[in-house]
C-alpha positions in Angstrom: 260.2 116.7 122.9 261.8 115.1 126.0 258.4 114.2 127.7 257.5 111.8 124.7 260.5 109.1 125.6 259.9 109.6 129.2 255.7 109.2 129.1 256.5 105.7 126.8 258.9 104.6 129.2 255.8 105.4 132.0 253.1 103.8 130.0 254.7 101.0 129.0 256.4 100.0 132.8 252.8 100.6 133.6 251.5 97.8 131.8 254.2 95.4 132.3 253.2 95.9 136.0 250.1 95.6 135.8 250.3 92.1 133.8 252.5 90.8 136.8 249.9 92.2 138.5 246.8 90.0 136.9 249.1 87.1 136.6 249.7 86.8 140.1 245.7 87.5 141.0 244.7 85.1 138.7 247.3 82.1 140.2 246.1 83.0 143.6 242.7 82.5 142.5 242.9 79.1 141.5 242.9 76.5 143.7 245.4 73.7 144.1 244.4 70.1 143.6 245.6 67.5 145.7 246.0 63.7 144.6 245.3 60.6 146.9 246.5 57.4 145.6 245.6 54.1 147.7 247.6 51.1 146.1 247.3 47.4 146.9 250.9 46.6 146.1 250.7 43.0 145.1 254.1 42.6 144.0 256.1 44.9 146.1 259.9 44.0 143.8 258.3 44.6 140.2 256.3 47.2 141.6 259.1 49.3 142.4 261.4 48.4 139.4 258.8 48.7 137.1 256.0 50.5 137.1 257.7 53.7 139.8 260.2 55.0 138.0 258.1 55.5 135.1 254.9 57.0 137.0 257.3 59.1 139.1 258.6 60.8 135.8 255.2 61.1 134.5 253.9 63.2 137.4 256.7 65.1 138.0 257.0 66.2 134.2 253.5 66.8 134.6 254.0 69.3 137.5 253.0 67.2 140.5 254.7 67.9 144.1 254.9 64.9 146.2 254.0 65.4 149.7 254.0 61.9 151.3 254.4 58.4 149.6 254.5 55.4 151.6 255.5 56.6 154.6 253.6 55.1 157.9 249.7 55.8 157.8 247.1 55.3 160.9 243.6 54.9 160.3 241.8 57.4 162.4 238.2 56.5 161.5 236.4 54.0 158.9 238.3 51.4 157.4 242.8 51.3 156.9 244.4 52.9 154.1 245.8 51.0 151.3 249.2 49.2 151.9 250.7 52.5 150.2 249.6 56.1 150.2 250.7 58.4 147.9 249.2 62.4 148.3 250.5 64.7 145.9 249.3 68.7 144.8 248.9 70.5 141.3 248.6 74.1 140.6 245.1 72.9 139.6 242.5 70.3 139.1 242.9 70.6 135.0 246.7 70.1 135.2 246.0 67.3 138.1 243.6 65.5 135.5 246.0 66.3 132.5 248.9 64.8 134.8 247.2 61.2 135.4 245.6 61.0 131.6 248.9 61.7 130.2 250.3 59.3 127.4 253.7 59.1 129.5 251.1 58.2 132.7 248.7 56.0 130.9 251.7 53.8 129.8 253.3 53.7 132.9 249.7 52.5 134.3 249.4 49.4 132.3 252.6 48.5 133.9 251.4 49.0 137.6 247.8 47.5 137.2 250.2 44.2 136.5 251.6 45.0 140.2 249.0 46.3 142.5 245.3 47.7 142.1 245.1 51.1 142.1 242.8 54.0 143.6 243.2 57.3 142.7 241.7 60.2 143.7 241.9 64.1 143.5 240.4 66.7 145.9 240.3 70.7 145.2 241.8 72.5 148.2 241.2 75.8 149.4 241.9 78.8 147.1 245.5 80.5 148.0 
């Protein structure tokens, strides 16, 4: 009667490992998506006071990782960037297009199109 506890504890470690198991495959086989915004800043003070603080917590509540944003940018080939660059990854492209279609996003937006015109971008990267 002692092999009964002992082959539940087995079968049921078993298939908790195995569901960290297909978690794991199935987030490695997913992509990343990575956002490129180009912004005309035409207002550089309400710009900042307005319209980032609100896009910033959009995003981030929205699971976006900032890599770069407005930091110094060369054009290598073709025309010059934007007057601010902004590149940014998601776990995916579905949460990258949830992200920027967001309610808390879309009303931060109407704020910024006041301050600067906007082009925004996303790219899938290479699977992890």
């Amino acid at each position: 009667m002692k092999t009964l506890p002992a082959v539940t504890i087995a079968v049921t470690t078993g298939a908790a490992l195995g569901g960290i198991a297909v978690h794991n495959l199935e987030a490695q086989a997913r992509p990343p998506a990575f956002v490129i915004s180009e912004i005309e800043v035409t207002n550089p003070d309400a710009y900042a006071r307005e319209y980032v603080p609100f896009a910033n917590k959009a995003l981030a509540d929205s699971g976006q990782k900032r890599l770069a944003s407005g930091g110094r940018t060369v054009a290598l080939a073709g025309a010059p960037p934007a007057s601010r660059v902004v590149v940014s990854m998601f776990e995916s492209m579905d949460m990258a297009q949830a992200a920027y279609q967001s309610p808390a996003y879309l009303e931060a937006r109407k704020i910024g199109d006041q301050y600067g015109k906007l082009r925004i971008f996303a790219v899938e990267g290479l699977p992890r």
